[in-house]
N, C-alpha and C positions, 0 to 999 in steps of 0.2 A: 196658929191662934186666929181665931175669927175677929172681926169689929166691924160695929157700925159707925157712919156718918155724915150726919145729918147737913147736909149746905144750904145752908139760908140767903146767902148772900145782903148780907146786913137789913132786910126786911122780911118783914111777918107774912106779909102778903104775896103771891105769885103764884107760879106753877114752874115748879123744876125739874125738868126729865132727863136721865142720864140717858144715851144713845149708842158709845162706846167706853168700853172700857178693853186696856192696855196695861202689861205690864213689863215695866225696863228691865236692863240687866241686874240691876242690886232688886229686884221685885218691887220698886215704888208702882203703884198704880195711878194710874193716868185714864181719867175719868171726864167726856165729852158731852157737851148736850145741851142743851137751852131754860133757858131763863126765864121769866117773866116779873114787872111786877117794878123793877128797881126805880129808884127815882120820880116816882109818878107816876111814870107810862106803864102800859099792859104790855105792850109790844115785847117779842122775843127775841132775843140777844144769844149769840154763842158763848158758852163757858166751859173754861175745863181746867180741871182741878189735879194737882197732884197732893199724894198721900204716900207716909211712909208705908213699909208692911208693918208696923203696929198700927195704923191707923191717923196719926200725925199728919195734918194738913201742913205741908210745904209752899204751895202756891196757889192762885187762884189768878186768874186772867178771865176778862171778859170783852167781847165785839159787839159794837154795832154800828152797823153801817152807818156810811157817810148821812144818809137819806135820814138816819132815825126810823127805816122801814122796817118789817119785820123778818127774820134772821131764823131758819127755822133747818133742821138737819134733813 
């Protein structure tokens, strides 16, 4: 079964590029890459997202460094 999914990370505005993607032993996908946009800033933050195999977001984590500098893969 195919799916798409779109991460927004609670705003309209940024740039989000996936950079890797990974899949565990039950197939969840584990999905890597940067940010932009959140809170204000432009600046690029680390994100990576897990998703069931239907497509189900599981989790979402994001970094940025101590500095608030920009975070890029």
């Amino acid at each position: 079964m195919a799916w798409v999914a779109r991460y927004d990370r609670l705003t309209s505005s940024g740039n989000h590029q996936a950079f890797f993607i990974a899949l565990d032993r039950w197939k969840n996908a584990v999905v890597a890459g940067n940010s932009s946009g959140f809170g204000g800033n432009s600046d690029s933050d680390y994100d990576v997202v897990k998703y069931t195999p239907n497509g189900t977001r599981v989790w979402a984590v994001r970094y940025a460094s101590p500095s608030n500098a920009v975070d890029t893969v």
